[in-house]
CHARMM-style PDB file with segment names, atoms N, HN, CA, C and O in Angstrom:
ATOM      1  N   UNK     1       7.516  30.476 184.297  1.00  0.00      PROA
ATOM      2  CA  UNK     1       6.787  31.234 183.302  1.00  0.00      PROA
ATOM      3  C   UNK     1       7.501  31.201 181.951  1.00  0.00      PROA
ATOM      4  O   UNK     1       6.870  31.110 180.899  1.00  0.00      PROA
ATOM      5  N   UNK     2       9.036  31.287 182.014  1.00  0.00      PROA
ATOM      6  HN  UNK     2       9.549  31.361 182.869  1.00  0.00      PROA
ATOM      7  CA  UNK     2       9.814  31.464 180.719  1.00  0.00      PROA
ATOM      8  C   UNK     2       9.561  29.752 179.417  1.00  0.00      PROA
ATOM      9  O   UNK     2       9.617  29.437 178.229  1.00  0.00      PROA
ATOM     10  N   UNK     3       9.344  29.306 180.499  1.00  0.00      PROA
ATOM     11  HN  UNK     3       9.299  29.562 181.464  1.00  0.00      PROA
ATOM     12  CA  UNK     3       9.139  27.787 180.138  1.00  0.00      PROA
ATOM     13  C   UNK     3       7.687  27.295 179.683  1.00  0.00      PROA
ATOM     14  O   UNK     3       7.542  26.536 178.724  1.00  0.00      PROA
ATOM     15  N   UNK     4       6.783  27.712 180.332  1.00  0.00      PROA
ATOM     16  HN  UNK     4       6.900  28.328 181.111  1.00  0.00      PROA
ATOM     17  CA  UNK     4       5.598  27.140 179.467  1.00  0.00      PROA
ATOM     18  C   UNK     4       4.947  28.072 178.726  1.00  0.00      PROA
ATOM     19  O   UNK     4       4.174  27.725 177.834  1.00  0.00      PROA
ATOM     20  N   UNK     5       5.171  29.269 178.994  1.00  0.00      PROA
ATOM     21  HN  UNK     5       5.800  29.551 179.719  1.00  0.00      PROA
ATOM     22  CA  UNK     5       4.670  30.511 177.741  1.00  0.00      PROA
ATOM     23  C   UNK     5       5.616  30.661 177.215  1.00  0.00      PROA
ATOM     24  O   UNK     5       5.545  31.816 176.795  1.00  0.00      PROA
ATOM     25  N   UNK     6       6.870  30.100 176.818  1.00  0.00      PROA
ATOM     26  HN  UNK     6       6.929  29.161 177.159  1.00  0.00      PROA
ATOM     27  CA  UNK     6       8.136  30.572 175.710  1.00  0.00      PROA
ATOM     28  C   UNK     6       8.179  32.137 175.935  1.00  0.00      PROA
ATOM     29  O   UNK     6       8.485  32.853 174.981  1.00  0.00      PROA
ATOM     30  N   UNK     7       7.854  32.741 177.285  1.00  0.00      PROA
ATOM     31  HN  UNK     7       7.606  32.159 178.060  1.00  0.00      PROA
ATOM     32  CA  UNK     7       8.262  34.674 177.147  1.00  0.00      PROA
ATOM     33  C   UNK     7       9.439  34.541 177.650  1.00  0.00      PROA
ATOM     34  O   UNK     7       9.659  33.804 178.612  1.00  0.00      PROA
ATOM     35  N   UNK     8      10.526  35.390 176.931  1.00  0.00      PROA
ATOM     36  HN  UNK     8      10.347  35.989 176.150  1.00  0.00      PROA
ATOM     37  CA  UNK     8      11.724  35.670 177.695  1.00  0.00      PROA
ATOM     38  C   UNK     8      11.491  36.467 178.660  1.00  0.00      PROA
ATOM     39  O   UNK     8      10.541  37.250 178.647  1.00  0.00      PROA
ATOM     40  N   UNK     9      12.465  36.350 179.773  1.00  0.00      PROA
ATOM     41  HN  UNK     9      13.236  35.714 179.783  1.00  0.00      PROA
ATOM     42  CA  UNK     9      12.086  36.748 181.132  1.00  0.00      PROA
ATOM     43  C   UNK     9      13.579  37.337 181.868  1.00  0.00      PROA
ATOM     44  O   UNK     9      14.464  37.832 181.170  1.00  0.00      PROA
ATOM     45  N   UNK    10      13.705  37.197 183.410  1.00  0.00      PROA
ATOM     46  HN  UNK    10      12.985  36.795 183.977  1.00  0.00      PROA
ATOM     47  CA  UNK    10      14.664  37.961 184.038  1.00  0.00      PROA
ATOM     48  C   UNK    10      16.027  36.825 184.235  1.00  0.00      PROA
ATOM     49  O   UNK    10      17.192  37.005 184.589  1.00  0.00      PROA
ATOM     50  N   UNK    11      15.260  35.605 183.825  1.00  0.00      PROA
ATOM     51  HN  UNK    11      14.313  35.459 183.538  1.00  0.00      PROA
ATOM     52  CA  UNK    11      16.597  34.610 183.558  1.00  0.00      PROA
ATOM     53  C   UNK    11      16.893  34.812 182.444  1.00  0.00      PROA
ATOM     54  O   UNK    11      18.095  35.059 182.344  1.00  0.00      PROA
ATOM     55  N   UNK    12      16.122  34.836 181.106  1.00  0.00      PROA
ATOM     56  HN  UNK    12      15.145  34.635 181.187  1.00  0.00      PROA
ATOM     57  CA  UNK    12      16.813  34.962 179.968  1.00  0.00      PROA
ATOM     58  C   UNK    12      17.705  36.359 179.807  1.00  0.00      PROA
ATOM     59  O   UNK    12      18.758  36.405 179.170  1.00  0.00      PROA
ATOM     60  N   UNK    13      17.073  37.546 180.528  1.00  0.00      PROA
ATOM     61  HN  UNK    13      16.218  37.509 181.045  1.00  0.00      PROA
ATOM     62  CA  UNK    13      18.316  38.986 180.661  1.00  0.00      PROA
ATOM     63  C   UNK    13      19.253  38.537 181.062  1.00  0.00      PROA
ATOM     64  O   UNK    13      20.268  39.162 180.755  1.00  0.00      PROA
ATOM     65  N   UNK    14      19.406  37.571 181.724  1.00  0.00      PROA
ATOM     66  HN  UNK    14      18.582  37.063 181.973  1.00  0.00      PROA
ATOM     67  CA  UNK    14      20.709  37.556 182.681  1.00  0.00      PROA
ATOM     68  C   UNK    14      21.166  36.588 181.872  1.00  0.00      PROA
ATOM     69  O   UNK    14      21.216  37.059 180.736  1.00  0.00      PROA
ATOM     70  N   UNK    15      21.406  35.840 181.882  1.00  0.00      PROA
ATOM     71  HN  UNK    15      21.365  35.458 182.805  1.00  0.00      PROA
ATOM     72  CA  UNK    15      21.997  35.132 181.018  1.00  0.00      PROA
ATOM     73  C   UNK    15      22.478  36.217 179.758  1.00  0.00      PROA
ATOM     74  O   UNK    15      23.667  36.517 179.867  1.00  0.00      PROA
ATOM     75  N   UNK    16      21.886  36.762 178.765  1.00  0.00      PROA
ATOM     76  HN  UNK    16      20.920  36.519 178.676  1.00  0.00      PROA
ATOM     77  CA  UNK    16      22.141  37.649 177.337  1.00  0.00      PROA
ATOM     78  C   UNK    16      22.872  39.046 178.256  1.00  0.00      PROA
ATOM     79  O   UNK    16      23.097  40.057 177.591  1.00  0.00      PROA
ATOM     80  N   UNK    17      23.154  39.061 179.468  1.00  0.00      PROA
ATOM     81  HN  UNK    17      22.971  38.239 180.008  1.00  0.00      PROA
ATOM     82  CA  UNK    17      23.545  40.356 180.331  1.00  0.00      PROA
ATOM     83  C   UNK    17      24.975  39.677 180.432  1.00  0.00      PROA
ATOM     84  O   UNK    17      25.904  40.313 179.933  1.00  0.00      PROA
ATOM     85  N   UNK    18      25.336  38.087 181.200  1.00  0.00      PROA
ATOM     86  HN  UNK    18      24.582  37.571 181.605  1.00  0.00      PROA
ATOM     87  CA  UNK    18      26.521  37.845 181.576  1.00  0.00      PROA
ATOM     88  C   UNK    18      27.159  37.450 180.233  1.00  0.00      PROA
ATOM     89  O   UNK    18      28.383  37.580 180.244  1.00  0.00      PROA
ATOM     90  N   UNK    19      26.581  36.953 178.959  1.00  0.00      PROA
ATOM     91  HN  UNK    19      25.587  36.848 178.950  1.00  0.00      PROA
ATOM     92  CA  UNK    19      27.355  36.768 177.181  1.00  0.00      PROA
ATOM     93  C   UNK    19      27.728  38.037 176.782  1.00  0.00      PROA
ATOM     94  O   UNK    19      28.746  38.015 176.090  1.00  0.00      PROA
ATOM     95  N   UNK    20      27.321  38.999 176.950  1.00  0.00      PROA
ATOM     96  HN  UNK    20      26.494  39.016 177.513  1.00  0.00      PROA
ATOM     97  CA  UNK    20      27.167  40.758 176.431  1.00  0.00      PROA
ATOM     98  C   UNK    20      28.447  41.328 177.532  1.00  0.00      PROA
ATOM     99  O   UNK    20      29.454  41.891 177.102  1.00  0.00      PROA
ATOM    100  N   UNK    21      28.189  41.056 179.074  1.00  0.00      PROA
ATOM    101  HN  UNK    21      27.372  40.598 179.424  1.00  0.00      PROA
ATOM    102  CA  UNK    21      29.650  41.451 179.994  1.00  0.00      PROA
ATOM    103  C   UNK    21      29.040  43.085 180.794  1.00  0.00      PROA
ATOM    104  O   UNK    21      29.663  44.074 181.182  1.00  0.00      PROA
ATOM    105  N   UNK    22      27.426  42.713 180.780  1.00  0.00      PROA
ATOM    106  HN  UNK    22      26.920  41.910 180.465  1.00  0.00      PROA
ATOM    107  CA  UNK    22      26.642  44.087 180.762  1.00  0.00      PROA
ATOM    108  C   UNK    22      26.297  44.427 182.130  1.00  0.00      PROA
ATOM    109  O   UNK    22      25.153  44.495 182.579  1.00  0.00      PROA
ATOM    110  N   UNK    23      27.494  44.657 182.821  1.00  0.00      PROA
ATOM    111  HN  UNK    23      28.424  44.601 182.456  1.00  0.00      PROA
ATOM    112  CA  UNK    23      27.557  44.691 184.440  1.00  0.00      PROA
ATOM    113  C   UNK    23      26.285  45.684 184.994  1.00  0.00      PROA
ATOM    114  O   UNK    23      25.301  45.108 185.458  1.00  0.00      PROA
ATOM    115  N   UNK    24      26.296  46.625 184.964  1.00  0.00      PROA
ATOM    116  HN  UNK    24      27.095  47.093 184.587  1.00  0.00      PROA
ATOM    117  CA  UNK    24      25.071  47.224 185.752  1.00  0.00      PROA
ATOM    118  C   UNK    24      23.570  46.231 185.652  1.00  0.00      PROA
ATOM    119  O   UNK    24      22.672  46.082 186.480  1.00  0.00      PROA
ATOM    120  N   UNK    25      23.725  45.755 184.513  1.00  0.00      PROA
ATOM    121  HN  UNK    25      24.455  45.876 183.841  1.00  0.00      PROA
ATOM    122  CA  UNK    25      22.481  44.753 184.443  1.00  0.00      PROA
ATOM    123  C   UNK    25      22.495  43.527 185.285  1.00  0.00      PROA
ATOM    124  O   UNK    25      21.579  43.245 186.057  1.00  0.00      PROA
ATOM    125  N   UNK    26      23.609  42.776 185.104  1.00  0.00      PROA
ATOM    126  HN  UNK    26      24.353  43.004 184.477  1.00  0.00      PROA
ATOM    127  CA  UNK    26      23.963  41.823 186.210  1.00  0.00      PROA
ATOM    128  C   UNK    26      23.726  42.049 187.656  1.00  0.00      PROA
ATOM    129  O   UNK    26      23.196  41.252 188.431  1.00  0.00      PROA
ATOM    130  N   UNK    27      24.233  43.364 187.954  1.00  0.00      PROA
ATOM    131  HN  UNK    27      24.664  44.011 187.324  1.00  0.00      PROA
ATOM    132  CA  UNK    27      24.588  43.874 189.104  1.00  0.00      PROA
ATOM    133  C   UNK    27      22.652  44.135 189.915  1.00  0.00      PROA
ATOM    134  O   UNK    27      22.262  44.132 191.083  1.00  0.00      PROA
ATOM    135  N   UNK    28      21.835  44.347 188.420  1.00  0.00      PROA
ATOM    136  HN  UNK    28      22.152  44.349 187.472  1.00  0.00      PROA
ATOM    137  CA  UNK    28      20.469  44.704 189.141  1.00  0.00      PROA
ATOM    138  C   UNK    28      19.820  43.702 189.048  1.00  0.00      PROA
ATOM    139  O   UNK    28      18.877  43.848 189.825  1.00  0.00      PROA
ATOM    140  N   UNK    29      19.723  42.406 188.382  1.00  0.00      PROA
ATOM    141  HN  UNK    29      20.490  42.287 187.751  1.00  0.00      PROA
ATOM    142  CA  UNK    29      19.502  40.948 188.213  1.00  0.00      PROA
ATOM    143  C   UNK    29      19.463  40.531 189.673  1.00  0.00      PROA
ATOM    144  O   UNK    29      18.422  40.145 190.203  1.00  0.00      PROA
ATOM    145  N   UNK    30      20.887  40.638 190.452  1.00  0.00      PROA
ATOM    146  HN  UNK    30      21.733  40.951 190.021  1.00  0.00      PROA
ATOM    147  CA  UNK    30      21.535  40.016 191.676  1.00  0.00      PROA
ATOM    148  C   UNK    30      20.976  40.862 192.218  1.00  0.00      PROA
ATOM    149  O   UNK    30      20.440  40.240 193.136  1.00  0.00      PROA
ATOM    150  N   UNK    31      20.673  41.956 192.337  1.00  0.00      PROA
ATOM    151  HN  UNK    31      21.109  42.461 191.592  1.00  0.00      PROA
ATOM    152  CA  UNK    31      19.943  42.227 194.104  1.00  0.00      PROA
ATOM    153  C   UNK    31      18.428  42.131 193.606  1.00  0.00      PROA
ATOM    154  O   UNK    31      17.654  42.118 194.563  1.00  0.00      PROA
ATOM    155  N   UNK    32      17.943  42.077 192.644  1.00  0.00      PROA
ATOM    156  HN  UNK    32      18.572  42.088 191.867  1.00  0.00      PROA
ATOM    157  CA  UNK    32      16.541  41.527 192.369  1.00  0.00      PROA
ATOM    158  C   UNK    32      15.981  40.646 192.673  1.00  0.00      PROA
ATOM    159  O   UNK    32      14.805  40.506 193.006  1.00  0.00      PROA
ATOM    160  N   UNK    33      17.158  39.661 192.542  1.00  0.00      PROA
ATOM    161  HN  UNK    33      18.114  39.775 192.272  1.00  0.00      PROA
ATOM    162  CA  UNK    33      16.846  38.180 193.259  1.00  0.00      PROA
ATOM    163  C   UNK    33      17.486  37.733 194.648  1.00  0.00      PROA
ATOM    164  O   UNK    33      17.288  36.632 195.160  1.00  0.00      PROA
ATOM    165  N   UNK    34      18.160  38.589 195.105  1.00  0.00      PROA
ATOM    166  HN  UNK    34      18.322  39.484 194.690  1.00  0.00      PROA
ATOM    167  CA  UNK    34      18.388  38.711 196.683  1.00  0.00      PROA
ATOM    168  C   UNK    34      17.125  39.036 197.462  1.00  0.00      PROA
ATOM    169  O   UNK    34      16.749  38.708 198.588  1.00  0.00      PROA
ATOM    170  N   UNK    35      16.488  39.928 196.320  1.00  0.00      PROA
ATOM    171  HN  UNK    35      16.794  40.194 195.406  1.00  0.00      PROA
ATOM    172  CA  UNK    35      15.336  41.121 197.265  1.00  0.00      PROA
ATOM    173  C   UNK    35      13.972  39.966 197.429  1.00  0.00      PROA
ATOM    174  O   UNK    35      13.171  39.803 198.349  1.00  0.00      PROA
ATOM    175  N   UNK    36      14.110  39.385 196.300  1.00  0.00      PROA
ATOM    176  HN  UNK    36      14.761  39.518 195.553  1.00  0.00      PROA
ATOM    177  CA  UNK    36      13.396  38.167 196.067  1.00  0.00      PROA
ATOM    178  C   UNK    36      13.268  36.744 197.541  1.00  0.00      PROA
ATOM    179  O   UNK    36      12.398  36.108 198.137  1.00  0.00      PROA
ATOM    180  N   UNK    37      14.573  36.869 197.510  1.00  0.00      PROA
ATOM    181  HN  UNK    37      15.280  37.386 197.026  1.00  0.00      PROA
ATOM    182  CA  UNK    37      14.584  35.794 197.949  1.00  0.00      PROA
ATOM    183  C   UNK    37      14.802  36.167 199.781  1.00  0.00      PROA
ATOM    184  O   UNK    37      14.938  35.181 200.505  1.00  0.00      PROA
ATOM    185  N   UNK    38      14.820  37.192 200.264  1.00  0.00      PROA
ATOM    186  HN  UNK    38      14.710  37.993 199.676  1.00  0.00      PROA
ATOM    187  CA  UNK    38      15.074  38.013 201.323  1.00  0.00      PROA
ATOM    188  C   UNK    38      13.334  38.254 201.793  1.00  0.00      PROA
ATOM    189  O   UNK    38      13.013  38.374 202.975  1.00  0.00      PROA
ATOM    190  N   UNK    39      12.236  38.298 200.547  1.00  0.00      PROA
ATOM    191  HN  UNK    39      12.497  38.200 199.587  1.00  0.00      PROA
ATOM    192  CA  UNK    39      10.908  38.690 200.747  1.00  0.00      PROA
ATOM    193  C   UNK    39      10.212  37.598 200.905  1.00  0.00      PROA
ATOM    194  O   UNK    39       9.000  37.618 201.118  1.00  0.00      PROA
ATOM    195  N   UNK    40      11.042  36.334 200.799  1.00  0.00      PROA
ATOM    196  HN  UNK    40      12.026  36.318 200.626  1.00  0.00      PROA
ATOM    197  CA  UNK    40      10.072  35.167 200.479  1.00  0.00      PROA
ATOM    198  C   UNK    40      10.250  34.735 201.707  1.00  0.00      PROA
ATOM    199  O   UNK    40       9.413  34.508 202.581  1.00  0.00      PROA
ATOM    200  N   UNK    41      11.443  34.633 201.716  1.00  0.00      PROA
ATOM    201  HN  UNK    41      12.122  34.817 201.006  1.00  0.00      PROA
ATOM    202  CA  UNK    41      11.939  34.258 203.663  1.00  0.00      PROA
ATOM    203  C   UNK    41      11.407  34.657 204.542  1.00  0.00      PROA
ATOM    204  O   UNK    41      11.330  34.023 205.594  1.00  0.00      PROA
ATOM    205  N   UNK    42      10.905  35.786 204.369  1.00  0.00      PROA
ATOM    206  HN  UNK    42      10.968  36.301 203.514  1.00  0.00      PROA
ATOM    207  CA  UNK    42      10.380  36.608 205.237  1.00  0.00      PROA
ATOM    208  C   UNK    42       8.791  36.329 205.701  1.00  0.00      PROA
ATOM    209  O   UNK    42       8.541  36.289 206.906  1.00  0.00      PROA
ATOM    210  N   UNK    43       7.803  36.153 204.784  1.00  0.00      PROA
ATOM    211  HN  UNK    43       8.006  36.185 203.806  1.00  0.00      PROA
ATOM    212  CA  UNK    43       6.835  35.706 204.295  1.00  0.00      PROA
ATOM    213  C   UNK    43       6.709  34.337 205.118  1.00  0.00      PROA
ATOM    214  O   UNK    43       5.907  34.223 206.045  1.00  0.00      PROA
ATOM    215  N   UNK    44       7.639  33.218 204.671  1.00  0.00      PROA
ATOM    216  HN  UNK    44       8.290  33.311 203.918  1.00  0.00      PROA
ATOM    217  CA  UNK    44       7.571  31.982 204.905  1.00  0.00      PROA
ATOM    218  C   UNK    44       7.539  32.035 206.659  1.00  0.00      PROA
ATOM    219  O   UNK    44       6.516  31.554 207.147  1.00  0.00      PROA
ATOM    220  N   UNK    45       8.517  32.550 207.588  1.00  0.00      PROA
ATOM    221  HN  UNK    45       9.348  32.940 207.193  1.00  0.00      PROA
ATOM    222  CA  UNK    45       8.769  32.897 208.277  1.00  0.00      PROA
ATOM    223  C   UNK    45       7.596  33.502 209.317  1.00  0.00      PROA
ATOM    224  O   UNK    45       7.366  32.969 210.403  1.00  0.00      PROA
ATOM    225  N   UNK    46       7.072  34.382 208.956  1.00  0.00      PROA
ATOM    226  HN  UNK    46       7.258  34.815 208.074  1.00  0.00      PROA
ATOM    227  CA  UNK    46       5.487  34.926 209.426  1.00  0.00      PROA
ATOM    228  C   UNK    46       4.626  34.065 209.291  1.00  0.00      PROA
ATOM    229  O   UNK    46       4.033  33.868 210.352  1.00  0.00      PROA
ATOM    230  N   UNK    47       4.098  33.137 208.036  1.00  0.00      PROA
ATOM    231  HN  UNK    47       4.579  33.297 207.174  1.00  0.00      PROA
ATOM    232  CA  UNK    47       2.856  32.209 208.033  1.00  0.00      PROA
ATOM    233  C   UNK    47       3.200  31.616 209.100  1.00  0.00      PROA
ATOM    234  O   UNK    47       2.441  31.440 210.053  1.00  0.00      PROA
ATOM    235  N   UNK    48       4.893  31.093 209.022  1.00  0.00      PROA
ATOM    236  HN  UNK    48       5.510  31.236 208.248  1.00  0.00      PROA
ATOM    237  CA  UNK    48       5.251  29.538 210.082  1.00  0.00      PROA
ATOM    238  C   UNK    48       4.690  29.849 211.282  1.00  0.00      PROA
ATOM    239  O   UNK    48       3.841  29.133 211.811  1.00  0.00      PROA
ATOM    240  N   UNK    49       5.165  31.025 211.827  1.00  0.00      PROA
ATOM    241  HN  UNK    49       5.855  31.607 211.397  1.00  0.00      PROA
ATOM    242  CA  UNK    49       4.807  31.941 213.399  1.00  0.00      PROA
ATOM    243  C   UNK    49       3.499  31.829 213.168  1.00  0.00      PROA
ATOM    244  O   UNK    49       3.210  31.056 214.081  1.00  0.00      PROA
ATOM    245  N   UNK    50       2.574  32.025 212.651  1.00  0.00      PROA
ATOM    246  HN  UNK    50       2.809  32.654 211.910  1.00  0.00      PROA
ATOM    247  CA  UNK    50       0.857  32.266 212.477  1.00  0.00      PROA
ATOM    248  C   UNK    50       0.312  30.933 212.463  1.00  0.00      PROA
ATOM    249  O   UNK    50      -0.878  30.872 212.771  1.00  0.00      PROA
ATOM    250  N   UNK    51       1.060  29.536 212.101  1.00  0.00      PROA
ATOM    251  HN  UNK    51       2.027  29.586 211.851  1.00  0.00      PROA
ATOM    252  CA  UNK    51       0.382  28.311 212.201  1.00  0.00      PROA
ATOM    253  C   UNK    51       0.554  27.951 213.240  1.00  0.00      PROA
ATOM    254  O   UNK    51      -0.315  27.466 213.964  1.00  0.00      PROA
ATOM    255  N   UNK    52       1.777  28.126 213.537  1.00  0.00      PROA
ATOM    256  HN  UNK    52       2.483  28.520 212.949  1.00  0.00      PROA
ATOM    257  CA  UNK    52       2.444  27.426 214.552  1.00  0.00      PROA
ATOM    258  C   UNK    52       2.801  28.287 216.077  1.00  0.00      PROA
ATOM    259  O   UNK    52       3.972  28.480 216.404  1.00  0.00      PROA
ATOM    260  N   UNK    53       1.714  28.729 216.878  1.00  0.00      PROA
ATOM    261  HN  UNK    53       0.763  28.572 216.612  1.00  0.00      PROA
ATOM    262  CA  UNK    53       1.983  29.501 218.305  1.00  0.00      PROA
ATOM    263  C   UNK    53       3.244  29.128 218.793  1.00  0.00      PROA
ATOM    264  O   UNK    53       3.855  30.104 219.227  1.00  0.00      PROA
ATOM    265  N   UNK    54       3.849  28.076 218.878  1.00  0.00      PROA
ATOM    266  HN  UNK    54       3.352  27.283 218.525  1.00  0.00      PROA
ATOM    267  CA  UNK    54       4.914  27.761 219.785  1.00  0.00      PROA
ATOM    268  C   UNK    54       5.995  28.094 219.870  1.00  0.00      PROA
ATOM    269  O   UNK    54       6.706  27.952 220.864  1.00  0.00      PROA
ATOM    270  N   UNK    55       6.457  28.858 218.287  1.00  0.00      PROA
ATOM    271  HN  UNK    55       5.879  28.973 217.479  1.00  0.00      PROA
ATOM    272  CA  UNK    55       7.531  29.576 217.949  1.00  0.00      PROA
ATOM    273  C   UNK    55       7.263  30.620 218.003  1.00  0.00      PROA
ATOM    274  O   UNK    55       8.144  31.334 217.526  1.00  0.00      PROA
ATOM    275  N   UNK    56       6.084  31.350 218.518  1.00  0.00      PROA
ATOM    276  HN  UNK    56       5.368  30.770 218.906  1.00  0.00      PROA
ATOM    277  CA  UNK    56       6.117  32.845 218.680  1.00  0.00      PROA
ATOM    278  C   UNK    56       7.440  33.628 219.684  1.00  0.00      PROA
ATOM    279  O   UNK    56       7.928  33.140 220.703  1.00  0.00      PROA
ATOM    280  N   UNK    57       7.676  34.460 219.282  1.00  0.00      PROA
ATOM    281  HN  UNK    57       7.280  34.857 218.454  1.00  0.00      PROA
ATOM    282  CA  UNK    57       8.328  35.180 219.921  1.00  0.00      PROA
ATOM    283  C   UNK    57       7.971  35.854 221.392  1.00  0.00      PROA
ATOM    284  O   UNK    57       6.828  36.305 221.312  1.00  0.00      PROA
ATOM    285  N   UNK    58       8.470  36.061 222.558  1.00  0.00      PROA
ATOM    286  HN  UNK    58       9.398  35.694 222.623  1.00  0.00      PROA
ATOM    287  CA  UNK    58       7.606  36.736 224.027  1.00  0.00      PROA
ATOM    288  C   UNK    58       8.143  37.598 224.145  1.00  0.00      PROA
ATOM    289  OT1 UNK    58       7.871  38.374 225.061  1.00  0.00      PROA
TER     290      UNK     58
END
């Protein structure tokens, strides 16, 4: 998004957060994108089980 609409975004905070040394911001950047990436897994994980019966769990 930061890239084809030119909007600054949660990469450009972070980045102007780690030049600045603006730890609580950093600190909420990183579990933003943990939480991110913890929700996507998760997600990915369920469709796979829903296409695919064979990995269901018994």
């Amino acid at each position: 998004m930061e890239k084809v609409f030119n909007w600054p975004g949660l990469g450009r905070l972070l980045v102007d957060s780690v030049e600045m040394r603006d730890y609580p911001v950093i600190q909420a950047e990183i579990l933003l994108f943990s939480l991110e990436f913890i929700l996507i897994n998760l997600v990915v994980d369920v469709l796979y089980a829903a296409i695919n019966p064979a990995i269901r769990y018994k």
